[in-house]
C-alpha positions as CSV (number, residue, x, y, z in Angstrom):
1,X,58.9,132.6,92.4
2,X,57.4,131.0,95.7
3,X,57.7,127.4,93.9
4,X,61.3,127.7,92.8
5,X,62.7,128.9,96.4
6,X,60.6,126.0,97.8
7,X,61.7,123.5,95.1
8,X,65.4,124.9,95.6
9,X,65.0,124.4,99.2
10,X,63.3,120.6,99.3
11,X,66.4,119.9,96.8
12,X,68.9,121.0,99.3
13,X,66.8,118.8,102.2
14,X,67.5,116.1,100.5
15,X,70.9,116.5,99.4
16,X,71.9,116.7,102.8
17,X,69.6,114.3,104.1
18,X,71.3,111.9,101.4
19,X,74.8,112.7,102.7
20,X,73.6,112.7,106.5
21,X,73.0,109.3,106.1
22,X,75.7,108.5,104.1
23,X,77.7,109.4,106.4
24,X,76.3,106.9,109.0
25,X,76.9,104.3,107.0
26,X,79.2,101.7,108.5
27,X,82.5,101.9,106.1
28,X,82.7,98.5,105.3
29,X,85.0,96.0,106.5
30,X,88.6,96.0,104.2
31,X,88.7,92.3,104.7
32,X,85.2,91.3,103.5
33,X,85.8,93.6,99.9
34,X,89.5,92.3,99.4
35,X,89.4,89.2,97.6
36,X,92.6,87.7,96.5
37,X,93.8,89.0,93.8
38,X,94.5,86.3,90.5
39,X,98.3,86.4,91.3
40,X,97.9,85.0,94.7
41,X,96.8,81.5,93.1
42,X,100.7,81.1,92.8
43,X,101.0,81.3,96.7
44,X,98.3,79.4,97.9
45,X,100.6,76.2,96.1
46,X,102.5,76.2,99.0
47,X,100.9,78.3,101.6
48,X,97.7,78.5,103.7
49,X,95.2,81.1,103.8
50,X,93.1,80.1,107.1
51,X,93.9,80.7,110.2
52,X,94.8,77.7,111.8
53,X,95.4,76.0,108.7
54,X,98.3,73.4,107.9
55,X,101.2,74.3,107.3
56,X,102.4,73.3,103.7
57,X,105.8,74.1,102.0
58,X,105.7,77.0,103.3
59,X,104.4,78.9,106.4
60,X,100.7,79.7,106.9
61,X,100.7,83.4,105.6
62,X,97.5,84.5,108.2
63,X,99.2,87.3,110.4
64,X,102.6,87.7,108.5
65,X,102.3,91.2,107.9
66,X,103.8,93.5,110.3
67,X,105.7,90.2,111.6
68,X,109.0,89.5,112.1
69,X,110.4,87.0,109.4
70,X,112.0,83.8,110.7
71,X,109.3,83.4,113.7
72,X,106.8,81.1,114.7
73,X,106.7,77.0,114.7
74,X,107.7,76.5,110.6
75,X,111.1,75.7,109.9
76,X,112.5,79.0,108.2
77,X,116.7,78.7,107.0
78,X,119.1,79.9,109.4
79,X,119.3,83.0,106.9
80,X,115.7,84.0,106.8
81,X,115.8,83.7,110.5
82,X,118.7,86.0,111.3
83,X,117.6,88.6,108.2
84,X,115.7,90.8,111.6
85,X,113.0,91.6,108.7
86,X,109.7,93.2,109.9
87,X,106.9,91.8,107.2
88,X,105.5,95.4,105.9
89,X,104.9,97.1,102.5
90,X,108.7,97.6,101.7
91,X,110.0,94.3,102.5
92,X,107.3,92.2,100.9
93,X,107.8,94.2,97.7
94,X,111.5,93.0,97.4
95,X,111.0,89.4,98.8
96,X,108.3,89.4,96.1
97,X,110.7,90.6,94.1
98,X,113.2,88.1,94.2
99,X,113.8,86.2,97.5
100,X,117.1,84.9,96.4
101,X,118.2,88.5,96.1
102,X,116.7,89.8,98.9
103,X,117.9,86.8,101.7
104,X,120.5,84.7,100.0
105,X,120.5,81.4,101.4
106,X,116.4,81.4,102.1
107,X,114.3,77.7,101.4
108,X,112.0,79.5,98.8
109,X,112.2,78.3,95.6
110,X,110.2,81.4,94.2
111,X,111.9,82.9,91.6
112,X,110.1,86.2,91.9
113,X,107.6,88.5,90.2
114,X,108.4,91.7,87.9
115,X,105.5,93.1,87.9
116,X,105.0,96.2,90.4
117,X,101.3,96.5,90.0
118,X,101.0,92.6,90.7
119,X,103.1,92.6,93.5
120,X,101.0,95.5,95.6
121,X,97.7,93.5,94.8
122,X,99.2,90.5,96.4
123,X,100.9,93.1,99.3
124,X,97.7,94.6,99.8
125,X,95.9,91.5,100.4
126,X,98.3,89.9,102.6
127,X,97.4,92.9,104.9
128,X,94.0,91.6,105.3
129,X,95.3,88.1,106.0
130,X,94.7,87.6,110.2
């Protein structure tokens, strides 16, 4: 009986020494693990990725979310400037969407993206974008 309480107790050691230093760990930087996801290809057409990059057809994307729409040096519509939209989660989702539908009168010639699922992998990336 000796050798199972001392087995059962070793076990527990290093069960806890296992989460111990698990729990150290440094939680990994969301930027460095989030890769664009395939439907961001689509973007990169006509927007840049890198901070300080050129600005193509459209606006550099770096630091968009949690802006407000309209600002900065690129030439945004009149509409698109006077929306007073705030970049997050919800409003992404409907420009992505359909941008016609969501700012009439707006320069993007993006017709839009059904999908959901595709549209919070690009959301979620765009997040990591600064």
């Amino acid at each position: 009986m000796a050798v199972v309480g001392s087995t059962r107790r070793t076990v527990l050691a290093a069960i806890t020494a296992t989460l111990f230093v698990g729990a150290l760990a440094p939680t990994p930087n969301v930027a460095a693990q989030t890769a664009a996801p395939t439907e961001f290809a689509r973007c990169t057409v006509c927007h840049s990725t890198k901070k300080g990059g050129p600005e193509k057809l459209g606006p550099s994307l770096v630091g968009i979310y949690g802006a407000p729409a309209g600002g900065g040096k690129y030439p945004y519509s009149p509409a698109l400037k006077a929306s007073k939209i705030r970049w997050n989660d919800a409003a992404l989702d409907a420009w992505l969407a359909r941008p016609s539908k969501m700012v009439p009168g707006n320069k993007m010639a993006f017709p839009g993206m059904s999908d959901p699922a595709k549209r919070k992998a690009i959301i979620l990336y765009m997040r990591t974008l600064k």
